[in-house]
C-alpha positions as CSV (number, residue, x, y, z in Angstrom):
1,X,-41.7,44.5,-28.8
2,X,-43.4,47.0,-30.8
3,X,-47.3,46.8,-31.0
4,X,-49.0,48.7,-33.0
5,X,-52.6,49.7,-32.8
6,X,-54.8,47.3,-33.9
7,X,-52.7,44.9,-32.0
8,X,-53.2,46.9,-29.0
9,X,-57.2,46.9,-29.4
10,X,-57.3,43.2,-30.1
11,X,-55.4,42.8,-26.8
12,X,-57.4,45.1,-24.8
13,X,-60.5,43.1,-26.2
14,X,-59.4,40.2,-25.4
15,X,-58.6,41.3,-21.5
16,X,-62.1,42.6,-21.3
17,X,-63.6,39.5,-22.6
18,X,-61.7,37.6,-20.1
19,X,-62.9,39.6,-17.4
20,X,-66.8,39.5,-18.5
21,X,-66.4,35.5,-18.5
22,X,-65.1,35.3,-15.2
23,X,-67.8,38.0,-13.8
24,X,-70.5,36.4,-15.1
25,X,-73.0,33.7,-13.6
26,X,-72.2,30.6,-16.2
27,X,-73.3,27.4,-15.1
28,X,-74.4,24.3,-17.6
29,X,-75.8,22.3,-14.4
30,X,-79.2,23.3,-14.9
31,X,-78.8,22.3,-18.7
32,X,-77.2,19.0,-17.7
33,X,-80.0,18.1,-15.3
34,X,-82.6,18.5,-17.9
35,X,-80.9,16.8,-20.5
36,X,-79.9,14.0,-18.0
37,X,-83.9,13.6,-17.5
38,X,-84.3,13.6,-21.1
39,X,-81.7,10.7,-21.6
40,X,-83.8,8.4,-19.6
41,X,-87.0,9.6,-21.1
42,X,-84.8,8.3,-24.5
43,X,-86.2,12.0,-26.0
44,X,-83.6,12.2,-27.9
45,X,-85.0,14.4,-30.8
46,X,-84.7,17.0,-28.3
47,X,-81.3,16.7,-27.1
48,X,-80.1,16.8,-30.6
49,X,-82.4,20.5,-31.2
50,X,-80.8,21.7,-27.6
51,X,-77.2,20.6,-29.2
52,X,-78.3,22.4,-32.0
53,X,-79.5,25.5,-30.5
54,X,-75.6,25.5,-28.8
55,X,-74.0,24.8,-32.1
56,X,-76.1,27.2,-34.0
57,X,-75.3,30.3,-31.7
58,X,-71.5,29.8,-32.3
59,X,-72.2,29.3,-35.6
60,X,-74.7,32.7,-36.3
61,X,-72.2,34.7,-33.8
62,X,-68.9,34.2,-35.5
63,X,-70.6,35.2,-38.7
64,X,-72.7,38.3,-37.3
65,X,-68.8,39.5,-35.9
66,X,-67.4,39.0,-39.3
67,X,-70.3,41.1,-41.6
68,X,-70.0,43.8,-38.7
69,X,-66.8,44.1,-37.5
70,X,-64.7,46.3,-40.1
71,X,-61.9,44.3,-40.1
72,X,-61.7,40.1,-40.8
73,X,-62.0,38.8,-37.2
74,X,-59.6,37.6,-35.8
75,X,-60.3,36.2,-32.2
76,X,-61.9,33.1,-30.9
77,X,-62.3,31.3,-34.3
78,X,-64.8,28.8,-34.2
79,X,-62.2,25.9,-36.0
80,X,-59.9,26.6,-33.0
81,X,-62.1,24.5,-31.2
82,X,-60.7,21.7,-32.3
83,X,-57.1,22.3,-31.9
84,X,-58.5,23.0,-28.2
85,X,-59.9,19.7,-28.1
86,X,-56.7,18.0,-29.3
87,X,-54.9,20.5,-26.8
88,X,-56.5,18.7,-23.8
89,X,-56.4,14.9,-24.8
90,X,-52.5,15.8,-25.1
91,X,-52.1,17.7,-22.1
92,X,-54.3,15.0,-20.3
93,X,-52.2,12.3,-21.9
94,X,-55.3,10.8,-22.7
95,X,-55.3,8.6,-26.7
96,X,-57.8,9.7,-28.7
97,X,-59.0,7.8,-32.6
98,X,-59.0,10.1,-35.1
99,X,-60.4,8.2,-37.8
100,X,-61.0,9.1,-41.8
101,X,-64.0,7.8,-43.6
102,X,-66.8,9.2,-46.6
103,X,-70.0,10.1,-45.1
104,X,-72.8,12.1,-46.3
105,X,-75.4,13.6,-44.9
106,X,-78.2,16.4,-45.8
107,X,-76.8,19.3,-44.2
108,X,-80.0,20.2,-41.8
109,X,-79.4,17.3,-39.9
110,X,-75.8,17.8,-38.5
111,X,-75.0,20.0,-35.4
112,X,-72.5,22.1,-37.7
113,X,-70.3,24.5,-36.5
114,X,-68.8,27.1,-39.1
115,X,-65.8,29.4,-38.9
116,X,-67.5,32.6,-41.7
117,X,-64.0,34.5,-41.5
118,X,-64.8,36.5,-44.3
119,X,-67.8,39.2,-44.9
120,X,-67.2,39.3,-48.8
121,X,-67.4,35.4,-49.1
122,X,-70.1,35.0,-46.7
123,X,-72.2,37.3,-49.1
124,X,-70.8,35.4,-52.5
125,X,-72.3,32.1,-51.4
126,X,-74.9,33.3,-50.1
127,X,-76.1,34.8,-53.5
128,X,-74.3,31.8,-55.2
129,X,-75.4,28.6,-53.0
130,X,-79.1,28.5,-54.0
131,X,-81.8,26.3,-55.3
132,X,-80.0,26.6,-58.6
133,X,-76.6,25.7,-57.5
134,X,-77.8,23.4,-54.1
135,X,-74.6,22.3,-52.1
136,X,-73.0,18.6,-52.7
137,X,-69.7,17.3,-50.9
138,X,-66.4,17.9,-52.8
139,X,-63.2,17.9,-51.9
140,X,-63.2,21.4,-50.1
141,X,-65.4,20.4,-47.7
142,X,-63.9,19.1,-44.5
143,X,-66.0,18.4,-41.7
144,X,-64.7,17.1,-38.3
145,X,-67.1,14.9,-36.1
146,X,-66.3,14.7,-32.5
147,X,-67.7,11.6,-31.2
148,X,-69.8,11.6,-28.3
149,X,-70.5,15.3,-28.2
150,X,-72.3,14.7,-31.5
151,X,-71.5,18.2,-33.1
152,X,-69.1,18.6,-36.3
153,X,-66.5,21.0,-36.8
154,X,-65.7,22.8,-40.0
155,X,-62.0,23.5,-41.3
156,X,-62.7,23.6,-45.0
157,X,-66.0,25.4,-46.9
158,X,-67.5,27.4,-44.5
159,X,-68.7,29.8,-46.6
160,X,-70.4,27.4,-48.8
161,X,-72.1,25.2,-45.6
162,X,-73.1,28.4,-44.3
163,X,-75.2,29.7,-47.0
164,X,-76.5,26.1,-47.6
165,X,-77.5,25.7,-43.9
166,X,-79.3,28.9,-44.0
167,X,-81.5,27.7,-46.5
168,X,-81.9,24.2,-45.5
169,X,-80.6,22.8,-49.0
170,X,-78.2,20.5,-50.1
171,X,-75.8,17.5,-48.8
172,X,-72.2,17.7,-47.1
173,X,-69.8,15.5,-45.8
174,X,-68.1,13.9,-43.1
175,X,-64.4,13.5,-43.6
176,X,-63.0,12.3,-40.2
177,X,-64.4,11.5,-36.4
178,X,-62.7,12.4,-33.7
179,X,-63.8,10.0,-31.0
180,X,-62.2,11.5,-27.5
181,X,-64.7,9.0,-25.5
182,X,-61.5,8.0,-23.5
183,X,-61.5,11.5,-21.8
184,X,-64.4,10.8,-19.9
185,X,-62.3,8.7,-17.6
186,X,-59.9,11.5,-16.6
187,X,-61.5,15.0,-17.0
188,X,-64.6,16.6,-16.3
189,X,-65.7,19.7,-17.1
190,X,-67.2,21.8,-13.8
191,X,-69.1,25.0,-15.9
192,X,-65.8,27.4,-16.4
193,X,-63.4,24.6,-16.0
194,X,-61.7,21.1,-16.7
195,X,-60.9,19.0,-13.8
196,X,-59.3,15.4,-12.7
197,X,-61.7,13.5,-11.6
198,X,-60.4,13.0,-8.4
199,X,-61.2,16.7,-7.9
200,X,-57.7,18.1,-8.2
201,X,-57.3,20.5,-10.6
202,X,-56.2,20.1,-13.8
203,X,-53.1,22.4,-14.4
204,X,-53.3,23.0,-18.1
205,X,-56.3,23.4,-18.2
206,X,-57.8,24.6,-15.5
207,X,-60.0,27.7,-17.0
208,X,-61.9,28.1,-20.0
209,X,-61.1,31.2,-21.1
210,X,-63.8,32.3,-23.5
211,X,-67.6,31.6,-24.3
212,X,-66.9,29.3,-26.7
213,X,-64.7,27.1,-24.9
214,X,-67.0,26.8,-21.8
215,X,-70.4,25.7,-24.6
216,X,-67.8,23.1,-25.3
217,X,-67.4,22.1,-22.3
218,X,-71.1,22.2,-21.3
219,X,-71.6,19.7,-24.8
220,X,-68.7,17.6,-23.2
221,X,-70.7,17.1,-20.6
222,X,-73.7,16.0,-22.8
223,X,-71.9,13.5,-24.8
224,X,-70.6,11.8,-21.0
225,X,-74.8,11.4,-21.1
226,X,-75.0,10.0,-24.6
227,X,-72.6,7.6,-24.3
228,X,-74.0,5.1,-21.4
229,X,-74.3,2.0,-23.0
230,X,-78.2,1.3,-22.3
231,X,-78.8,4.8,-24.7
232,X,-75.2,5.4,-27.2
233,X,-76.4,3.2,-29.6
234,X,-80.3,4.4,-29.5
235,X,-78.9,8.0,-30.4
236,X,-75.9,7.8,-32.2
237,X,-76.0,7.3,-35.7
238,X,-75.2,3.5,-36.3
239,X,-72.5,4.4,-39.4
240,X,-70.8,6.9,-37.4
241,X,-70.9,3.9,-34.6
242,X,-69.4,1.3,-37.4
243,X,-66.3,4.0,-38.1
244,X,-65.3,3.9,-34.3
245,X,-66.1,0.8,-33.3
C-alpha cells in the first residue's frame, strides 16, 4: 500500500510514543494509596481536585498539540476515550447502562474532558465565548458521564466548553451516563494494563498503549474507591445517583 509522507511521520510518531510509554516508570499505586486514605477520611473535595488535575491535563494537552502542531492533530483524540471504554466492556463481555437524561451543571464543577481538534476554532470561541456571550446548554453540546470514575467526556462543543472552562463562566449539560460499575467485577487495571481478576491476563486488552489510556486506567481505579457503598452516595451527586439507580 502506498503511504505517503505525512502518513509515514504519523506512523513513525506513533511507534516512538509507544516505545517512551513502555520505557518509562508509570505507576498510579502511589496515587491510589493516597486517595484510598482520603476515601476513609470522606475528603472528598480533594479527590474530586486530584480527578480534576487528571482530567484537566488531557484536556490543556490535546489543545496545546492542536494550536502548535501545523497540521489538525490527528492522534490520540481525547473523545476516543470513550469508544475505548465501550471497547473493553465488549471485549470483557461485561453489560454496561448507558443511560440519556437532561442535566445541567455550571461548567467549573464537572471533571470535563475536551477533544480542541481545531486551532482556528479554539481561537473563535475563545474571543466569542465571553462575559457577553456566557455559555448555556443547547443541542450541540454532548457530554458523556462515565459513572463511577466521575469525569465526563465531550463528543459535541468542544470548542465552546473549552473557552467557557477557561474562564470559569457559564452552564453545560449532561446528555447521557455511562455507568460501567459492572466492570469492577471482572477487570482491573495494574498501572500499564487491564487484567482478570483472577490474575490472568486479559487478551484484548492487555496494554494501554498511550498516556491517555493508562490516566484512564489510573481514574478506573479511583471510581473502584468511590463506589463502596459506606462512601458512593456521600460523593456522588444524588441526581446522577437517581439516573442509574
Amino acid at each position: 500500500m502506498f503511504k505517503t509522507k505525512r502518513f509515514r511521520r504519523l506512523e513513525e510518531e506513533n511507534q516512538l510514543l509507544k516505545e517512551y510509554i513502555n520505557g518509562i516508570s508509570i505507576s498510579p499505586t502511589r496515587l491510589l494509596n493516597q486517595v484510598r486514605q482520603l476515601v476513609e477520611e470522606q475528603e472528598f473535595d480533594t479527590i474530586k481536585n486530584l480527578i480534576r488535575t487528571l482530567t484537566d491535563y488531557l484536556t490543556l494537552k490535546e489543545a496545546s498539540h492542536c494550536l502548535l502542531f501545523k497540521e489538525t492533530h490527528l492522534m490520540y483524540k481525547n473523545d476516543e476515550l470513550i469508544d475505548f471504554i465501550f471497547r473493553i466492556c465488549h471485549n470483557s463481555e461485561t453489560k454496561y447502562q448507558n443511560k440519556e437524561c437532561e442535566l445541567f451543571y455550571p461548567i467549573g464543577s464537572l471533571n470535563l474532558i475536551l477533544n480542541t481538534w481545531n486551532n482556528d476554532r479554539i481561537i473563535s470561541n475563545l474571543k466569542g465565548i465571553n462575559s457577553k456571550n456566557i455559555l448555556k446548554p443547547c443541542q450541540n453540546i454532548r457530554n458523556y458521564y462515565i459513572y463511577p470514575l466521575d469525569i465526563v467526556i465531550c463528543c459535541g462543543g468542544n470548542h465552546s466548553q473549552f473557552s467557557a472552562k477557561l474562564k470559569n463562566q457559564g452552564n453545560t449539560q449532561i446528555v447521557n451516563i455511562v455507568d460501567i460499575s459492572n466492570l469492577y467485577s471482572v477487570l482491573e487495571f495494574e498501572g500499564t494494563r487491564f487484567t482478570n481478576n483472577n490474575g490472568a491476563n486479559n487478551e484484548s486488552f492487555k496494554i494501554c498503549e498511550d498516556e491517555e489510556e493508562i490516566i484512564l486506567g489510573t481514574l478506573y481505579e479511583i471510581g473502584r474507591l468511590l463506589i463502596q457503598e459506606k462512601y458512593r452516595d456521600l460523593y456522588f451527586d444524588p441526581c446522577i445517583l437517581k439516573v442509574i439507580s
